[in-house]
C-alpha positions in Angstrom: 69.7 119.8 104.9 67.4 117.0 104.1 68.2 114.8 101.0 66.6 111.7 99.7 69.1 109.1 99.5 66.9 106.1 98.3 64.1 105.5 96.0 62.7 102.0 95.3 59.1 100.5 94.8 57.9 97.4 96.5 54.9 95.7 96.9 52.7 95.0 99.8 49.9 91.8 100.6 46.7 94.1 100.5 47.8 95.3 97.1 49.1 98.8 98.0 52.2 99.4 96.4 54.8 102.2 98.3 58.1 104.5 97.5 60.5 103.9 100.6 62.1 107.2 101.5 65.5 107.3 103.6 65.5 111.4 104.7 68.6 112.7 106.1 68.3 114.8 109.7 71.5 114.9 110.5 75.2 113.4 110.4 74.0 110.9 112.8 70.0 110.3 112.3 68.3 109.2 109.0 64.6 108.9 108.4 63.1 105.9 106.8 59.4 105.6 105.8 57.1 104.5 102.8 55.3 106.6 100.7 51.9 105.2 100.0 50.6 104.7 96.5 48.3 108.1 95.5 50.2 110.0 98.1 53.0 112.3 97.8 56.0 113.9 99.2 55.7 117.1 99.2 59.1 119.5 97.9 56.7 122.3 98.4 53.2 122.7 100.4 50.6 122.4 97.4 48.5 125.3 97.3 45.1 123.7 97.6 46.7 122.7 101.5 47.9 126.0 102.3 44.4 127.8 101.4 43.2 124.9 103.9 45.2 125.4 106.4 45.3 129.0 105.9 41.1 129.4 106.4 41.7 127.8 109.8 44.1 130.0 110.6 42.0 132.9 109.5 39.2 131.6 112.1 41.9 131.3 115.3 42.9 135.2 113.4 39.3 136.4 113.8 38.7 134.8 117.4 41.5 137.4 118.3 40.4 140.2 117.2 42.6 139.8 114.4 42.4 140.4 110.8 45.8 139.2 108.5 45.6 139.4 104.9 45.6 136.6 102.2 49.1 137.1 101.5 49.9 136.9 105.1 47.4 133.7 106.4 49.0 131.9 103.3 52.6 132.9 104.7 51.9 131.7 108.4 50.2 128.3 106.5 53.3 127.8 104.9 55.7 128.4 107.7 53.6 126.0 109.9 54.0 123.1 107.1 57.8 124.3 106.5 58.4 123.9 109.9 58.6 119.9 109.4 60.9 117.4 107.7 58.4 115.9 106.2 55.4 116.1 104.5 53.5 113.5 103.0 49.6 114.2 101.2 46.8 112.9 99.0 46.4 115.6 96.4 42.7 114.3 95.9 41.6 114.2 99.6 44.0 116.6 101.3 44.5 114.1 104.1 48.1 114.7 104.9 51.0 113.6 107.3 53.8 115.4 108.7 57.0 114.1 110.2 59.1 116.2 112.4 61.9 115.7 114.7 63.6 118.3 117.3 66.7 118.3 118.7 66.8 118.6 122.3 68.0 122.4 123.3 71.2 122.9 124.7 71.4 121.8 128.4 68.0 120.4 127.9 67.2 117.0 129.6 65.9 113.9 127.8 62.2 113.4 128.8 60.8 110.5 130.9 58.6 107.9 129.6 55.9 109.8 131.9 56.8 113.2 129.7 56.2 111.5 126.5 52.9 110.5 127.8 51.8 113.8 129.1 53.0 115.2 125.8 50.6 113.3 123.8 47.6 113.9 126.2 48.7 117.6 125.9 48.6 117.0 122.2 44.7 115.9 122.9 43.8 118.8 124.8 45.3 121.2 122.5 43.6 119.8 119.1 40.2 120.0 121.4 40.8 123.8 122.2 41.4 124.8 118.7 38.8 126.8 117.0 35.9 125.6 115.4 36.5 121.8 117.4 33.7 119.9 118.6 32.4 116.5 120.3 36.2 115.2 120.0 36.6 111.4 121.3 40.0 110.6 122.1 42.3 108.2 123.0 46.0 107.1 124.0 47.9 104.2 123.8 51.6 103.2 123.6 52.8 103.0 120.4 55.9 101.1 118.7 58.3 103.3 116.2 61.6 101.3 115.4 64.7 103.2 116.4 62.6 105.2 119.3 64.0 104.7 122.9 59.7 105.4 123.7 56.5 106.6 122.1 52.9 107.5 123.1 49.7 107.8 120.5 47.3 109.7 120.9 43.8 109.1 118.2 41.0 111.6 118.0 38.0 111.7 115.7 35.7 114.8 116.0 34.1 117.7 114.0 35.5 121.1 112.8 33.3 123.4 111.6 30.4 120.9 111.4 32.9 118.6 109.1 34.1 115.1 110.6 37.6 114.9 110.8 40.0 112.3 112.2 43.1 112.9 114.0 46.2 110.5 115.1 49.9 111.7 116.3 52.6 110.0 117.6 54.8 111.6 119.8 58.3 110.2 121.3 62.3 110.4 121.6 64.9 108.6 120.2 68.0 110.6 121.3 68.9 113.1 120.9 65.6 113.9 119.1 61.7 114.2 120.2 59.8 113.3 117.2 55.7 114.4 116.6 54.5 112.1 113.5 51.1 113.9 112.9 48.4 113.0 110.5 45.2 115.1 109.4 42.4 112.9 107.5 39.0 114.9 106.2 37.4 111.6 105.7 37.1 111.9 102.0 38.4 108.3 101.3 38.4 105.7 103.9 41.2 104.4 102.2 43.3 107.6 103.6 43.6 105.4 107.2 44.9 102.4 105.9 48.0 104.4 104.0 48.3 107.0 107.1 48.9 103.4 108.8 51.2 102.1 106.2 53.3 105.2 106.8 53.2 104.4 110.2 54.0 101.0 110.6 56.9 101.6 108.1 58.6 104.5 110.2 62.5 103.9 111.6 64.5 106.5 112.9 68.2 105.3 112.4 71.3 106.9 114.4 74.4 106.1 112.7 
């Protein structure tokens, strides 16, 4: 059950202002992050973001040889979003951020630093095989998330569908979780970056 224990405002140097978020996982593991100023957390996946996400799916549908309803692209749109903790969006630009953490299955081993690695380039070659994807440019590095035993980024930009698009996730563990921190930008406000980094920077996983 996630719950949202604190709410508070604060201000930041470059004149952002953000709404820090402490999310629940568990008994043992909170979620702490910022919320951006113009961005929101989403209770439910706003429509104009499901219809997004939805087309695409339509595409990956067609490619095939498939051919789901409205009703059900919408559906398979929300159940992908659902499927996180969080999810954090501008409602002008779309660009959007989703936090997710997964318990390790039962009998599962914790990775290795050189998993978590893999995992992001795999994260790389996945986004480049998707439909519609073109002349992607990648990139990983490590990357720092307080409360994570280790973390990997991977940073993309490319086109989709003749649009330019941006792409960065960060992928990790902090036990007994892996966590995917993924963020989506259509480039409609340059400003979208500087907040999907705020979030970012901001992020602590703590285990009680």
């Amino acid at each position: 059950m996630k719950k949202i224990l604190v709410l508070l405002t604060i201000s930041f140097l470059f004149h952002f202002t953000a709404t820090a978020e402490n999310i629940v996982i568990s008994k043992t593991t909170d979620l702490l992050f910022t919320i951006p100023d113009g961005w929101l957390l989403a209770k439910d996946p706003p429509q104009r973001l499901l219809e997004e996400m939805a087309e695409h799916i339509s595409h990956e549908a067609g490619e095939k040889g498939y051919s789901p309803t409205k009703k059900q692209l919408l559906a398979a749109a929300r159940k992908r979003l659902d499927a996180n903790e969080v999810l954090l969006y501008n409602p002008e630009t779309l660009a959007y951020l989703t936090l997710d953490l997964s318990h390790l299955r039962q009998g599962e081993r914790a990775p290795t630093k050189k998993s978590i690695k893999l995992s992001a380039k795999y994260t790389g070659e996945s986004l480049e095989q998707e439909e519609g994807v073109q002349q992607l440019v990648g990139s990983t590095e490590e990357a720092t998330i307080e409360g994570a035993w280790y973390a990997y980024r991977y940073n993309a930009s490319y086109r989709h569908h003749e649009e330019k698009m941006a792409f960065s996730g960060v992928i990790g563990f902090s036990p007994p979780y892996w966590f995917f921190f993924y963020y989506i930008d259509y480039l409609h406000d340059p400003i979208d970056k500087d907040r999907a980094e705020q979030v970012f920077e901001s992020l602590k996983i703590v285990n009680k």
